[in-house]
C-alpha positions, -999 to +999 in steps of 0.1 A: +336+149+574+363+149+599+343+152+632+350+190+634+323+215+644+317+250+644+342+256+672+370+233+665+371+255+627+370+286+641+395+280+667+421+261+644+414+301+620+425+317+651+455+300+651+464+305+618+458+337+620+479+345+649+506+323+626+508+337+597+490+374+600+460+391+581+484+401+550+499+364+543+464+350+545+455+355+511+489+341+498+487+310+512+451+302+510+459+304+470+490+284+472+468+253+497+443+257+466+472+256+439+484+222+456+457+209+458+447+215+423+482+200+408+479+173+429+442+161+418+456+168+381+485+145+388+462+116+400+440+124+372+470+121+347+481+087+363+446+073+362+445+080+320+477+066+317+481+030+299+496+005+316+530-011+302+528-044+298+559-062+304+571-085+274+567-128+277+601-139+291+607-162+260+612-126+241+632-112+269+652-143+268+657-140+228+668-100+234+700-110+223+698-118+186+693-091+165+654-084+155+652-103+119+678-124+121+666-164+127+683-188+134 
């Protein structure tokens, strides 16, 4: 997928590791995978929602009359 193998993984674990300890592992492997889950929600969300449609500009121009009143 990203042109990492077997070695480049494991090394970039070490590193983390050696970061962030055994004990905060945990924590923020559930907070990456909360992120990542709001964030696919969010695009979801904005996917499903309508698109406005602006109004014609001979309404936007009338805008100024009251709505009913002609004259």
């Amino acid at each position: 997928m990203f042109g990492l193998g077997f070695w480049e993984l494991l090394l970039i674990l070490v590193i983390v590791l050696v970061l962030f300890g055994v004990k905060r592992l945990p924590q923020l492997g559930s907070s990456l995978g909360e992120g990542i889950k709001n964030f696919t929600k969010s695009v979801r969300e904005e996917d499903s929602l309508p698109e406005k449609k602006n109004p014609p500009d001979e309404e936007a121009s009338d805008s100024s009359k009251p709505p009913g009143k002609d004259d």
